[in-house]
Kinemage of the C-alpha trace (Angstrom):
@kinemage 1
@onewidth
@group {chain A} dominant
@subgroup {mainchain}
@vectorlist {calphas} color= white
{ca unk a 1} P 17.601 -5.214 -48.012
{ca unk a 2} L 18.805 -2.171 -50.067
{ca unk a 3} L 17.847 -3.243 -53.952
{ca unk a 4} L 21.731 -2.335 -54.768
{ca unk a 5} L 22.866 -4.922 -52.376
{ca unk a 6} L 20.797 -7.362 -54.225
{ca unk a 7} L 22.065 -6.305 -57.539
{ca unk a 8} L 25.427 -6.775 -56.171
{ca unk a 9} L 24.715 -10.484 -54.745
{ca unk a 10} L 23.319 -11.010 -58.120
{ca unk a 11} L 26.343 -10.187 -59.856
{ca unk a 12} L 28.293 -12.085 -57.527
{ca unk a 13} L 26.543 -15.515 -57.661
{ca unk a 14} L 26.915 -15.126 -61.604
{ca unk a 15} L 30.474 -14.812 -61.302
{ca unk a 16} L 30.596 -17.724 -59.369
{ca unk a 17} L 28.525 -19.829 -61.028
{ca unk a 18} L 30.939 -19.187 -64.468
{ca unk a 19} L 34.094 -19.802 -62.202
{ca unk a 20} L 32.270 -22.968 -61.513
{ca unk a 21} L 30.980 -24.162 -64.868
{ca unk a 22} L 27.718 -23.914 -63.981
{ca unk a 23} L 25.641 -22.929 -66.941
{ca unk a 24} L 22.465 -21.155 -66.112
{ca unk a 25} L 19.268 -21.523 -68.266
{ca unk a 26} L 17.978 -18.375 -70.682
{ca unk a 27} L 15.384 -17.012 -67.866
{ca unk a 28} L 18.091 -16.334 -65.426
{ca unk a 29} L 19.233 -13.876 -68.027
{ca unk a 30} L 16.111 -11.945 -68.588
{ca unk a 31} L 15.985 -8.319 -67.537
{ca unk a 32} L 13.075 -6.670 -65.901
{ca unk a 33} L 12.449 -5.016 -69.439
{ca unk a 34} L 12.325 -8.449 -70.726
{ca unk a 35} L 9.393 -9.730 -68.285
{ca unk a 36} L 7.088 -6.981 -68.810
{ca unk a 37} L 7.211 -8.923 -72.856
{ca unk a 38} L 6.584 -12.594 -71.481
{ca unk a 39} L 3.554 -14.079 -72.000
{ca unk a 40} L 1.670 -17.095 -70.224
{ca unk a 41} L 3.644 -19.558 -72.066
{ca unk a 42} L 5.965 -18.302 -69.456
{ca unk a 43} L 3.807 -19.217 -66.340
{ca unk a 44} L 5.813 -22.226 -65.548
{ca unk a 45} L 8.844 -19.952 -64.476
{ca unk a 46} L 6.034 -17.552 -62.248
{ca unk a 47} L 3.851 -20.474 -60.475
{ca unk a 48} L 7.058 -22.283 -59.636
{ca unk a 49} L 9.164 -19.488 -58.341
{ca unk a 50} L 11.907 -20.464 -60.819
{ca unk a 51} L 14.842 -18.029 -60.788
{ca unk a 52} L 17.158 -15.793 -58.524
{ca unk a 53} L 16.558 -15.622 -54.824
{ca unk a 54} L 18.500 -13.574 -52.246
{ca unk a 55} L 17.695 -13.169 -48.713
{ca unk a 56} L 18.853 -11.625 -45.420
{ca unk a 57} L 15.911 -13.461 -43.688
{ca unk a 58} L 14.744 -9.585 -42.168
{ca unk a 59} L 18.122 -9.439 -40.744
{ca unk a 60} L 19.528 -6.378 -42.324
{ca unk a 61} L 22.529 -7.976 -42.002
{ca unk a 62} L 23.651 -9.633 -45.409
{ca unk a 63} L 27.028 -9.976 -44.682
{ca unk a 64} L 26.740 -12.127 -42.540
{ca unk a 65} L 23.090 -13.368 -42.401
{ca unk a 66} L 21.833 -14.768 -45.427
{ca unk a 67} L 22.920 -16.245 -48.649
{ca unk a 68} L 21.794 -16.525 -52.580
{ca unk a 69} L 20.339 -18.920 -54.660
{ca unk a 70} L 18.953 -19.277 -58.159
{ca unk a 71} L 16.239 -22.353 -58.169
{ca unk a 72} L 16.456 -24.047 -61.879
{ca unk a 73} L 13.524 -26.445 -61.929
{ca unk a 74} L 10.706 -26.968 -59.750
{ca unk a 75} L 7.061 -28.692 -59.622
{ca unk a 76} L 4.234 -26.683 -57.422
{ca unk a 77} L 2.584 -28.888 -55.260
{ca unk a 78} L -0.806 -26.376 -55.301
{ca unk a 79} L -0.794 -27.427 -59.170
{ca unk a 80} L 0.014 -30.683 -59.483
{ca unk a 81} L -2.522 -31.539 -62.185
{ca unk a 82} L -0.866 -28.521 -63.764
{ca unk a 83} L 3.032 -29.030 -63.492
{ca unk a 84} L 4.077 -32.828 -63.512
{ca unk a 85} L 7.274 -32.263 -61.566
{ca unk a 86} L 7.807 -33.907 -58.083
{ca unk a 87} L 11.439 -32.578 -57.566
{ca unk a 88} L 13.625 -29.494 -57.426
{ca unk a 89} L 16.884 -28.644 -58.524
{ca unk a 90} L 18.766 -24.925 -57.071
{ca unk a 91} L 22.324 -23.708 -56.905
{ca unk a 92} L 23.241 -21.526 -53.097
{ca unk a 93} L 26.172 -19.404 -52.920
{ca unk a 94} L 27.343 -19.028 -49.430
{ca unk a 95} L 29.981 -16.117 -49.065
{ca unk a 96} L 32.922 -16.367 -46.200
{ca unk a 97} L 31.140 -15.241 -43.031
{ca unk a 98} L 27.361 -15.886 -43.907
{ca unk a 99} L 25.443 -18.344 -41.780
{ca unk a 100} L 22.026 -19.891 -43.378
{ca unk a 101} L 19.575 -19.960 -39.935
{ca unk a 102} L 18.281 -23.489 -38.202
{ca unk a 103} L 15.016 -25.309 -39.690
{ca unk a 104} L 13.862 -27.830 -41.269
{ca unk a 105} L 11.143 -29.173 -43.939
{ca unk a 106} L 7.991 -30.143 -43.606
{ca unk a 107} L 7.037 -31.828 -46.531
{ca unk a 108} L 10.783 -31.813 -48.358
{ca unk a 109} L 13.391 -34.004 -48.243
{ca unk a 110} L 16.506 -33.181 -50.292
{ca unk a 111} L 20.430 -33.723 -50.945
{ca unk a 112} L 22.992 -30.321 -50.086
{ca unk a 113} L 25.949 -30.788 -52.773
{ca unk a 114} L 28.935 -29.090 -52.321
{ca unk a 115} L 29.571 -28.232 -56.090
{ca unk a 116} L 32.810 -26.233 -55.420
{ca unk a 117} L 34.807 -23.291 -53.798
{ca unk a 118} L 35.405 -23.769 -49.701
{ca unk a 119} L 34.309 -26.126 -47.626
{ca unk a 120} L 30.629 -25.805 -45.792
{ca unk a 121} L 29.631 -27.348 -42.348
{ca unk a 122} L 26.255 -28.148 -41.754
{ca unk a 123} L 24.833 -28.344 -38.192
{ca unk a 124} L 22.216 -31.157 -37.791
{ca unk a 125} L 19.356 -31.831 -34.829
{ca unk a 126} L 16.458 -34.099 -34.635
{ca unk a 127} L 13.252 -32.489 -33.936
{ca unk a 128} L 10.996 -33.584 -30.760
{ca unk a 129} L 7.205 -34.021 -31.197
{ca unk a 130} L 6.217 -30.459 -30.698
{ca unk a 131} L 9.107 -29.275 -33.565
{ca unk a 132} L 11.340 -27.985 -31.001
{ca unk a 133} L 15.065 -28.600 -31.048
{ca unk a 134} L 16.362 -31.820 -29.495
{ca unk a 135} L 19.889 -30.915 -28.367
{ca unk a 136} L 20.107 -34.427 -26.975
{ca unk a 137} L 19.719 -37.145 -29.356
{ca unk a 138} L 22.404 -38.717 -31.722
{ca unk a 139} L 21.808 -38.142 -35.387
{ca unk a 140} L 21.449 -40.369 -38.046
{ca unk a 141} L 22.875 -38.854 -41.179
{ca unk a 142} L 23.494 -40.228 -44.616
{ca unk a 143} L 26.533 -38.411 -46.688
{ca unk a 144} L 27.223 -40.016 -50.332
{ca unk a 145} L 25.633 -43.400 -49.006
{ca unk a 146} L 27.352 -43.750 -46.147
{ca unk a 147} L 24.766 -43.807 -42.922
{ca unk a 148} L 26.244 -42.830 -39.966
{ca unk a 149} L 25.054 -41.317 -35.703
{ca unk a 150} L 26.577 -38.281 -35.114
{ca unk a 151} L 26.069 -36.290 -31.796
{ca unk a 152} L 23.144 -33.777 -31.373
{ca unk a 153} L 24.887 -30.748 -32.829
{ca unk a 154} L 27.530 -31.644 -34.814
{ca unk a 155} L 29.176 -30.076 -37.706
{ca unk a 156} L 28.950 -32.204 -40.964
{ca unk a 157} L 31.872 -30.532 -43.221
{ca unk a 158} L 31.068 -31.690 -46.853
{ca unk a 159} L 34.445 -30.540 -49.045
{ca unk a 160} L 33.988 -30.039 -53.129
{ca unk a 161} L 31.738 -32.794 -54.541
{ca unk a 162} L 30.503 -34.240 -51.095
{ca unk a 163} L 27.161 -34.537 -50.213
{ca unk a 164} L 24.401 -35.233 -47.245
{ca unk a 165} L 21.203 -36.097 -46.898
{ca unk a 166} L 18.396 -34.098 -45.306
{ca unk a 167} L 15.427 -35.456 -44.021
{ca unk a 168} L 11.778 -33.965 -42.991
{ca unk a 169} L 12.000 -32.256 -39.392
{ca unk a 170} L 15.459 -32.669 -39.499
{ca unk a 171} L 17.302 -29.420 -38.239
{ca unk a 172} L 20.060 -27.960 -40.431
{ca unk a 173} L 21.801 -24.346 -40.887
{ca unk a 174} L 24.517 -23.792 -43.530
{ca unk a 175} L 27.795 -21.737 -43.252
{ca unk a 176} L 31.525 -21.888 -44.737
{ca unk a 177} L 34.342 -23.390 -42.869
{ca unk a 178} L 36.163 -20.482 -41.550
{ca unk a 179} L 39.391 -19.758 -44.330
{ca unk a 180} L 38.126 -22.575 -46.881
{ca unk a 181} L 36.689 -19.577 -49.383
{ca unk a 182} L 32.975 -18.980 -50.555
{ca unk a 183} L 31.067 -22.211 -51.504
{ca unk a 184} L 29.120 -23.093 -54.213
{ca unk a 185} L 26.146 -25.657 -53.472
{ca unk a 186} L 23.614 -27.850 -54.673
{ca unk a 187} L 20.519 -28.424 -53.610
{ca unk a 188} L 18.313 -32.101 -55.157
{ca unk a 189} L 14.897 -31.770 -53.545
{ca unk a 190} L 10.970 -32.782 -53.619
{ca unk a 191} L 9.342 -29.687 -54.866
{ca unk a 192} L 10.438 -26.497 -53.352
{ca unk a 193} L 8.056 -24.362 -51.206
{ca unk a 194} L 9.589 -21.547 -49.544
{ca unk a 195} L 6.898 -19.455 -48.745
{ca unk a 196} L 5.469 -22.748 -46.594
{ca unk a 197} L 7.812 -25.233 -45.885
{ca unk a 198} L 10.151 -23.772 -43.666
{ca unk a 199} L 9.862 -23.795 -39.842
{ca unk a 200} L 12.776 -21.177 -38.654
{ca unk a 201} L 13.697 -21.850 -35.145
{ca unk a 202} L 14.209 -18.909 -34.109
{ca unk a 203} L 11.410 -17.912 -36.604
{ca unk a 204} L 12.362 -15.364 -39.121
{ca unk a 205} L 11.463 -14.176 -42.675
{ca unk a 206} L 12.030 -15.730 -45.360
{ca unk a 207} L 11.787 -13.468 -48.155
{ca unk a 208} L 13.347 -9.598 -47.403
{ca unk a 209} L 11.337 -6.308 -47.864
{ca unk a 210} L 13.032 -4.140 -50.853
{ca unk a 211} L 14.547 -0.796 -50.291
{ca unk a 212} L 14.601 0.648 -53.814
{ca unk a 213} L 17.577 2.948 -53.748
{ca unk a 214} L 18.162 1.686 -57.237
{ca unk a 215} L 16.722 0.051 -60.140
{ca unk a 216} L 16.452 -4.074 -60.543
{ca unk a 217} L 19.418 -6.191 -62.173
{ca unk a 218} L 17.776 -9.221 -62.118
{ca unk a 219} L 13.519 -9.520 -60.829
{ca unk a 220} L 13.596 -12.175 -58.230
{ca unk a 221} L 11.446 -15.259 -57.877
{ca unk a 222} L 8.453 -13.324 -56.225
{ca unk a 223} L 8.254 -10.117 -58.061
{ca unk a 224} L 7.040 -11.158 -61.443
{ca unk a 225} L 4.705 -9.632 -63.487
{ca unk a 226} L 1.763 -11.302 -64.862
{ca unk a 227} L 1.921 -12.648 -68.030
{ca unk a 228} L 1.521 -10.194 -70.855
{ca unk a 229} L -1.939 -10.566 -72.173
{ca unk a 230} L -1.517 -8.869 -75.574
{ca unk a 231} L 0.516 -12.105 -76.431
């Protein structure tokens, strides 16, 4: 991705997040100025890839492959005797057009919230033994406590303030009901792994290489500096 589309998505995902009432904490605010000043009492933010996130998945293809997210509390399951936290909390802003690929979770299980904006449909599939896709088998789904079996491949649509529950190896992609407007969701997780706990099917990358046509808005979850030692 081209560093000005990022700063662009950036921008965007603010907007929507203050058209949405969504408050952001102070680190989603610092500059790239501001982390070369932060010290290791910062280190929580760095080891738990707190902060902004946007990805085309290696596409080159934003538009309409890909989506951003900010990630606003996490635990790091490397360094547990370090960071207490078993759970995960992010916001994903999914633009008219964008599709979020197949996979599912290893290790994390976690509730998609649809916290405002359009409507998004979710596409669900069990998983056979050998992770592949089983485009056969009903699917047991939970959605605001209601358990249900849905068909191998159907569309849960989860309007403003619905929910649904993902499970471990339980396929999912994300993308916005066609006319319904750009969605703002949730995301209430286990700790949050991306660089690990993702099995793409197709596989793909998860985090984009940076074209640098123009400086950093916002550093993103994996391009901290190390903590400033002279504080």
């Amino acid at each position: 991705m081209k560093r000005s589309q990022i700063n662009k998505a950036l921008k965007e995902m603010e907007n929507m997040c203050k058209k949405h009432n969504c408050y952001l904490p102070p680190f989603c605010h610092f500059t790239p100025e501001d982390w070369q000043n932060k010290g290791s009492d910062y280190d929580e933010i760095r080891e738990c890839m707190l902060g902004w996130d946007i990805t085309d998945y290696g596409t080159g293809d934003f538009d309409n492959f890909g989506f951003s997210l900010v990630t606003l509390r996490n635990g790091n399951k490397s360094l547990k005797n370090k960071y207490k936290k078993e759970y995960a909390e992010k916001l994903i802003y999914l633009k008219q057009n964008q599709y979020s690929p197949n996979h599912f979770h290893w290790y994390k299980t976690e509730d998609i919230i649809n916290r405002g904006g359009g409507n998004v449909l979710i596409t669900v599939y069990n998983s056979k033994p050998d992770e592949s896709i089983d485009y056969e088998s009903d699917v047991t789904i939970t959605t605001d406590g209601h358990t249900y079996t849905v068909p191998a491949g159907s569309k849960i649509r989860l309007t403003p303030g619905e929910s649904i529950f993902i499970d471990r190896y339980l396929y999912h992609d994300f993308q916005v009901e066609p006319g319904s407007g750009d969605v703002l969701l949730g995301e209430v997780s286990k700790c949050n792994d991306d660089s690990n706990d993702n099995n793409f099917n197709p596989p793909l990358k998860r985090f984009p290489e940076i074209d640098e046509d123009e400086k950093p808005y916002r550093l993103l979850c994996n391009e901290y500096p190390k903590a400033n030692s002279k504080l």
